[in-house]
ZAMARGU-4260 file (C-alpha; in steps of 0.2 Angstrom, whole numbers, plus 5000, padded with zeros to 4 digits):
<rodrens>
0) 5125/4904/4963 | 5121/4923/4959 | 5138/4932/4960 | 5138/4950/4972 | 5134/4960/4958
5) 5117/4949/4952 | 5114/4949/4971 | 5113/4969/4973 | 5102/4971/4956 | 5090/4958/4965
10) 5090/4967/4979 | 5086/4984/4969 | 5073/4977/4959 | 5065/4964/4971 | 5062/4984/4982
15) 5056/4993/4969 | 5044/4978/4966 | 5040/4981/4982 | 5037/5000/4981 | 5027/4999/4967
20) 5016/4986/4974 | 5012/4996/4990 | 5009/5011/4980 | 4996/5002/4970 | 4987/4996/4986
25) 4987/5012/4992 | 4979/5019/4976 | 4965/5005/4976 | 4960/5009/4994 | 4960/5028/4991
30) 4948/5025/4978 | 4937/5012/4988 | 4923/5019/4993 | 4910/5008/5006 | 4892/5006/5004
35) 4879/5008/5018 | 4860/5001/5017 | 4853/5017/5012 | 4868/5017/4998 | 4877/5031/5005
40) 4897/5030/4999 | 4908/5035/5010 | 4927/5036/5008 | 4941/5023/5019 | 4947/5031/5031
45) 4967/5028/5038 | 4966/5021/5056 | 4976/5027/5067 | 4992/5018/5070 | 4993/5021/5089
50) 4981/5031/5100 | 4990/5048/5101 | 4987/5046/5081 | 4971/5052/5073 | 4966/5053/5055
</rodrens>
């Protein structure tokens, strides 16, 4: 059994795991580029969350 202290350091660390692992996918799919048949690279783009937002 973890006492209340041990409980809040989880927490704390278990979300900055958690930060640090969305950055890092958010890094690799900035930098992923796709590849057509004529080998064209184009950029991932963000889709849009809902429909009123466009990236």
């Amino acid at each position: 059994e973890l006492t209340e202290d041990e409980h809040a350091e989880r927490a704390q660390l278990r979300a900055e795991y958690v930060a640090a692992y969305k950055q890092s996918l958010i890094n690799h799919l900035n930098n992923t580029k796709i590849v057509d048949e004529k080998g064209n690279k184009t950029p991932l783009r963000r889709k849009a969350r809902n429909e009123n937002e466009k990236q």
